[in-house]
N, CA, C and O atoms as a GROMACS GRO file, in nm:
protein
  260
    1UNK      N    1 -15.299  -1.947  -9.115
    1UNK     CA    2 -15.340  -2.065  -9.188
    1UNK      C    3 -15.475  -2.042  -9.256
    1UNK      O    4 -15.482  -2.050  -9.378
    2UNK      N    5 -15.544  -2.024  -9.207
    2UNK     CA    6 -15.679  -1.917  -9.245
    2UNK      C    7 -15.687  -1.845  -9.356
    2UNK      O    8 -15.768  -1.860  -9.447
    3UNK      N    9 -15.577  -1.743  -9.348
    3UNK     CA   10 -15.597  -1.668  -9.482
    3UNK      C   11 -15.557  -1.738  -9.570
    3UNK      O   12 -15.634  -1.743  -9.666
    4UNK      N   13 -15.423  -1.826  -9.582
    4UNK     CA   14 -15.397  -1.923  -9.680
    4UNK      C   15 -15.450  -1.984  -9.781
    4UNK      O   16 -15.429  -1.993  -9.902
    5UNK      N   17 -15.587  -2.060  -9.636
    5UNK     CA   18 -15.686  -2.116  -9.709
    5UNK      C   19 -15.796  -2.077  -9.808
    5UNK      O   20 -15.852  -2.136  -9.900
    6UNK      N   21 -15.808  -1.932  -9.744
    6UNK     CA   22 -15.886  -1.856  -9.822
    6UNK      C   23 -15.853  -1.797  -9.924
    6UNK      O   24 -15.934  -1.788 -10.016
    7UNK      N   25 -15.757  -1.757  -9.931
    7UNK     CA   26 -15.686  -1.723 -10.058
    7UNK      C   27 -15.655  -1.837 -10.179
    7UNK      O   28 -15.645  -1.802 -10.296
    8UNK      N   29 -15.640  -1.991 -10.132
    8UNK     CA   30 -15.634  -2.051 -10.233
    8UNK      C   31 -15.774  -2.082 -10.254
    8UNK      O   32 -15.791  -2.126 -10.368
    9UNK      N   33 -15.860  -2.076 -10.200
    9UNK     CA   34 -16.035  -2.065 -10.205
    9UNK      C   35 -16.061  -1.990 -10.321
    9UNK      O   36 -16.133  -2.033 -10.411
   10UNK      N   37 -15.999  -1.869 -10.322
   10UNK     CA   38 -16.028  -1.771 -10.374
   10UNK      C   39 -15.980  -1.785 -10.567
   10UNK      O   40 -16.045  -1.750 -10.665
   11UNK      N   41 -15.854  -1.845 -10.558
   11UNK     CA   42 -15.805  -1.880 -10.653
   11UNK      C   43 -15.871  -2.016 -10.727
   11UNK      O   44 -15.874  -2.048 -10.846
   12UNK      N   45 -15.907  -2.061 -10.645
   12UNK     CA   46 -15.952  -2.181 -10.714
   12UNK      C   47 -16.054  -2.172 -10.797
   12UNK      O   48 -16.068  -2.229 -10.905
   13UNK      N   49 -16.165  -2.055 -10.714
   13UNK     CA   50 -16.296  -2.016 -10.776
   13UNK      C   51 -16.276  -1.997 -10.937
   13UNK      O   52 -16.327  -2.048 -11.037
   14UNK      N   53 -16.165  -1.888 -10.908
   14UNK     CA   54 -16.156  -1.790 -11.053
   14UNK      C   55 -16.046  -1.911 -11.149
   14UNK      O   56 -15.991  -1.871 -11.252
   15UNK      N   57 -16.033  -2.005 -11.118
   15UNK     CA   58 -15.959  -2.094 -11.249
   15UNK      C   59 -16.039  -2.178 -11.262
   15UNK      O   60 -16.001  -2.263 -11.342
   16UNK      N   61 -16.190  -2.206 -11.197
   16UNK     CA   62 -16.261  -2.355 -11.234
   16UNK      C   63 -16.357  -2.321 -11.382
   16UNK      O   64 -16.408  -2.413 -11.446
   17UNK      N   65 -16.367  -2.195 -11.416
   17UNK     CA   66 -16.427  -2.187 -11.573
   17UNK      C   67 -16.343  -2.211 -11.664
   17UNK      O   68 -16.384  -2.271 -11.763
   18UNK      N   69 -16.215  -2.175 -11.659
   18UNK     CA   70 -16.126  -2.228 -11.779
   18UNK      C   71 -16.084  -2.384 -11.732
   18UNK      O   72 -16.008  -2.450 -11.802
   19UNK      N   73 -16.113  -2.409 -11.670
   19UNK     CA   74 -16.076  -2.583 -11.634
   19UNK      C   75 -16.199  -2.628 -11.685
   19UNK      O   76 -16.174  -2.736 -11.740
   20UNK      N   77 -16.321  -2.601 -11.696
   20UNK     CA   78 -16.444  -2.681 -11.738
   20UNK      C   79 -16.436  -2.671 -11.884
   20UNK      O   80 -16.466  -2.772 -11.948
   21UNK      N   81 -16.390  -2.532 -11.963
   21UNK     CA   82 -16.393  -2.513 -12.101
   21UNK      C   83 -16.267  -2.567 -12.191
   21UNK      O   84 -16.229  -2.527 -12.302
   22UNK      N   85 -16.212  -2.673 -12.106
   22UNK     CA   86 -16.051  -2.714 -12.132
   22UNK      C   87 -16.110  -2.832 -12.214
   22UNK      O   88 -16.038  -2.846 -12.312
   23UNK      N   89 -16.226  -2.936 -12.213
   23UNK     CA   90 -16.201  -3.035 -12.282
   23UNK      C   91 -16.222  -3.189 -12.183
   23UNK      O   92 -16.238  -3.193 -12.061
   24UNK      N   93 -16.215  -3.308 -12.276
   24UNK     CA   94 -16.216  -3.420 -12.205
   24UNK      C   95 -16.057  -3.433 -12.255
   24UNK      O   96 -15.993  -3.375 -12.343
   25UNK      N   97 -16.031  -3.511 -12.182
   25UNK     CA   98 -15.896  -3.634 -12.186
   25UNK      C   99 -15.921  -3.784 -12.287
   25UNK      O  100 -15.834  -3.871 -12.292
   26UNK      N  101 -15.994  -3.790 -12.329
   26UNK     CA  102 -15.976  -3.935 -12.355
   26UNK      C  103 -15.916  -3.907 -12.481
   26UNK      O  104 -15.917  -3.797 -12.534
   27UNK      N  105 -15.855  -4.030 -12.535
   27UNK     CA  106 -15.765  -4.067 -12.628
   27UNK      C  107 -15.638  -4.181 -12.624
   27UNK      O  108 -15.639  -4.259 -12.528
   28UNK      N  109 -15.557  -4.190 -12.699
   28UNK     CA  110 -15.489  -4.303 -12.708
   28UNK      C  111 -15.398  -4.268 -12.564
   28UNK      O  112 -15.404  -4.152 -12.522
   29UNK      N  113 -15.314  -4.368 -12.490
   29UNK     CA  114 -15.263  -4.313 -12.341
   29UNK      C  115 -15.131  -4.183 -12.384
   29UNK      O  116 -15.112  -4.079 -12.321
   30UNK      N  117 -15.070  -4.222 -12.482
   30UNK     CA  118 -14.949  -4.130 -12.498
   30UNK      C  119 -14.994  -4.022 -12.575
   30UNK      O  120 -14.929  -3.918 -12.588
   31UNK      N  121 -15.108  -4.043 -12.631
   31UNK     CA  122 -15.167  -3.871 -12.669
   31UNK      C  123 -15.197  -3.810 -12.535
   31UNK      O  124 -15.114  -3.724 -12.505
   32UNK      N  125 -15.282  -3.827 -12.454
   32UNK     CA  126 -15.287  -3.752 -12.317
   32UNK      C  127 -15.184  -3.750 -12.250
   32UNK      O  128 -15.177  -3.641 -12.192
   33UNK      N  129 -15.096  -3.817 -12.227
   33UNK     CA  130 -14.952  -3.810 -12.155
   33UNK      C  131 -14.878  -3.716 -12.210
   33UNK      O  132 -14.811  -3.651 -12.130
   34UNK      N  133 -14.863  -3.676 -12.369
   34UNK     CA  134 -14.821  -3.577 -12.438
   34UNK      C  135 -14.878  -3.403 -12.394
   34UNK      O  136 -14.821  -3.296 -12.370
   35UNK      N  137 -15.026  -3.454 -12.402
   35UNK     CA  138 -15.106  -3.323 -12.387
   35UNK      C  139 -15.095  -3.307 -12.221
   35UNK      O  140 -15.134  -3.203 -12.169
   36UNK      N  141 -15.052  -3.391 -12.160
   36UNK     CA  142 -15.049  -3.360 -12.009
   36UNK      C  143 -14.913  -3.266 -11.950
   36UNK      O  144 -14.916  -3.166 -11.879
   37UNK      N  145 -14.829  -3.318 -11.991
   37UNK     CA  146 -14.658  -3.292 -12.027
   37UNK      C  147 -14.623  -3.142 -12.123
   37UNK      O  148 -14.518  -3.077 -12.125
   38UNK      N  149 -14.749  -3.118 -12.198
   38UNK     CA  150 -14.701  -2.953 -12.264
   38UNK      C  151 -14.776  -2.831 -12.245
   38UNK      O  152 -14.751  -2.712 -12.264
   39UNK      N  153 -14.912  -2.922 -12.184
   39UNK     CA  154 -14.998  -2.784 -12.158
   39UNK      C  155 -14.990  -2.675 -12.032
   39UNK      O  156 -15.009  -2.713 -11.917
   40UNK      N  157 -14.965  -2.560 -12.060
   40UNK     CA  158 -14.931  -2.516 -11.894
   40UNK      C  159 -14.996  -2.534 -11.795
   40UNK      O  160 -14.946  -2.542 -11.683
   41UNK      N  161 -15.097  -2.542 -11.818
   41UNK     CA  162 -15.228  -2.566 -11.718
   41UNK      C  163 -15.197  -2.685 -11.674
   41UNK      O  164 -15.171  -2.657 -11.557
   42UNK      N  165 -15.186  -2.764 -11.682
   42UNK     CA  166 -15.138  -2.899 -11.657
   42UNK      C  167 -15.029  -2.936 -11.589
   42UNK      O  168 -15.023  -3.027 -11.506
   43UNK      N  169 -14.938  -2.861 -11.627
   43UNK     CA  170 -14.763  -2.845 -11.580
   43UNK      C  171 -14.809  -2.768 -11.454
   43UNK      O  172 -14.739  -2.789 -11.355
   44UNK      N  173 -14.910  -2.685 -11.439
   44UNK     CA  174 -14.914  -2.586 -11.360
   44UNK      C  175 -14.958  -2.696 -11.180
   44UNK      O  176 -14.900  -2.694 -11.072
   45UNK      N  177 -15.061  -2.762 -11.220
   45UNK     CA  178 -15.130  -2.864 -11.115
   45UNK      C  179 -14.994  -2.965 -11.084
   45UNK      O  180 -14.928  -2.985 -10.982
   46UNK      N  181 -14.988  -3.004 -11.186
   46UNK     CA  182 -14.905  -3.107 -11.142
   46UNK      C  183 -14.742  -3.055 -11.059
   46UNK      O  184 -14.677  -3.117 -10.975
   47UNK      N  185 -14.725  -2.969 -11.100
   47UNK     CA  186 -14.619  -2.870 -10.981
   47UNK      C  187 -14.644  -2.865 -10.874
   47UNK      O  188 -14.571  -2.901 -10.781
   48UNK      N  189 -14.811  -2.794 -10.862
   48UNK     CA  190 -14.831  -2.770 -10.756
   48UNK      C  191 -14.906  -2.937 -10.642
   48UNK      O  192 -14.953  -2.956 -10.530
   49UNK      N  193 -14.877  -3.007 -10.751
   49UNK     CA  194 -14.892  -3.175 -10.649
   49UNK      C  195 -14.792  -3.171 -10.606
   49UNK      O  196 -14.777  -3.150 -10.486
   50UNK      N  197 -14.691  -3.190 -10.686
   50UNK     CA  198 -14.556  -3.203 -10.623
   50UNK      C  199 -14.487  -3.169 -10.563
   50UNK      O  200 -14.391  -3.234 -10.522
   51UNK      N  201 -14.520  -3.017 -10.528
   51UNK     CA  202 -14.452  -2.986 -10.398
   51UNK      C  203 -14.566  -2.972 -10.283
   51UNK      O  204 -14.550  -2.900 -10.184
   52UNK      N  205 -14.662  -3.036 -10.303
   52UNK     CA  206 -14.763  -3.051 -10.165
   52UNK      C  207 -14.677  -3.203 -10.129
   52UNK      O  208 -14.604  -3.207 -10.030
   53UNK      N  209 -14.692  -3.309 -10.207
   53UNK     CA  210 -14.627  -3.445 -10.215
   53UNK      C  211 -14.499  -3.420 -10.149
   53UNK      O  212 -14.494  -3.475 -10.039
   54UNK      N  213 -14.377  -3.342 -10.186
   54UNK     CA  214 -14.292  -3.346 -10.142
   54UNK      C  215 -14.254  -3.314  -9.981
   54UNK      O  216 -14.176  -3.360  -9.898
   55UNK      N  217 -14.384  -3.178  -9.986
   55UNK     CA  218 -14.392  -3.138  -9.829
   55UNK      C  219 -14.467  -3.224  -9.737
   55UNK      O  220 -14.468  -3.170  -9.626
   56UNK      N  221 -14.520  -3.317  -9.736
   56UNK     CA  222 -14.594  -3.431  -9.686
   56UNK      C  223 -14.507  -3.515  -9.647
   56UNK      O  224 -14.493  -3.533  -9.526
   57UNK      N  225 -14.414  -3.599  -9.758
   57UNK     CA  226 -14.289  -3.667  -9.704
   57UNK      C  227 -14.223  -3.645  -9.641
   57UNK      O  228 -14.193  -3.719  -9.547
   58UNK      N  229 -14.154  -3.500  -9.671
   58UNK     CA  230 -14.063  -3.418  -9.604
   58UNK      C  231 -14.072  -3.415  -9.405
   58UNK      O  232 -13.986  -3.442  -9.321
   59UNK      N  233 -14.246  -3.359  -9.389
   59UNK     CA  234 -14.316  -3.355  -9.318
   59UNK      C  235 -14.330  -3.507  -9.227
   59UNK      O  236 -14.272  -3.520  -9.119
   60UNK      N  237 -14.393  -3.589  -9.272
   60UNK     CA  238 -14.378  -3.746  -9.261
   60UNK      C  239 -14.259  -3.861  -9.236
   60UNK      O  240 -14.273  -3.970  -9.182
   61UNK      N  241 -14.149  -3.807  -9.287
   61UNK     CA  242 -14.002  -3.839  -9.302
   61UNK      C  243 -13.896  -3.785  -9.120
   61UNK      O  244 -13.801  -3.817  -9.049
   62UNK      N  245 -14.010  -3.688  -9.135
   62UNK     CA  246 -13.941  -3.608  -9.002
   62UNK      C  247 -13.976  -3.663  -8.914
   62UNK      O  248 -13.912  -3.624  -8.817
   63UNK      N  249 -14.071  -3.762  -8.880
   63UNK     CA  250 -14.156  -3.790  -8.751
   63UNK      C  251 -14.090  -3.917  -8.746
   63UNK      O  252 -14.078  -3.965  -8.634
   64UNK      N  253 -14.048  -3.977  -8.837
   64UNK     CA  254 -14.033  -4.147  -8.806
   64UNK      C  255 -13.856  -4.113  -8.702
   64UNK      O  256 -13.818  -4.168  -8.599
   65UNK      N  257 -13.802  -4.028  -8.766
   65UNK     CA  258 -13.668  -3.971  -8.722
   65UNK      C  259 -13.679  -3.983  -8.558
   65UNK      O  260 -13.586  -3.945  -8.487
   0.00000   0.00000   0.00000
């Protein structure tokens, strides 16, 4: 679990300069919903919510059982 952590430690470091040089968000809501929906970087996080989200329920779902 340890190395896990450290390894996404590790990853996180080396993607937070191109995340700072990415820009603001503001704009009309379906222009950012657009730009949220095509950029990979974006597609990329939000994947990786979704299967933390999914494993949480999954996880959570099991206990009420």
């Amino acid at each position: 679990m340890t190395k896990v952590i450290s390894i996404s430690t590790v990853l996180l470091g080396l993607s937070a300069s191109n995340a700072f040089a990415h820009g603001d968000h503001s704009g009309a809501v379906l222009q950012v919903l657009a730009h949220m929906l095509t950029e990979p970087d974006h597609l990329a996080m939000l994947s990786v919510g979704g299967v933390i989200a999914g494993i949480a329920i999954y996880r959570f779902s099991r206990r009420l059982v």
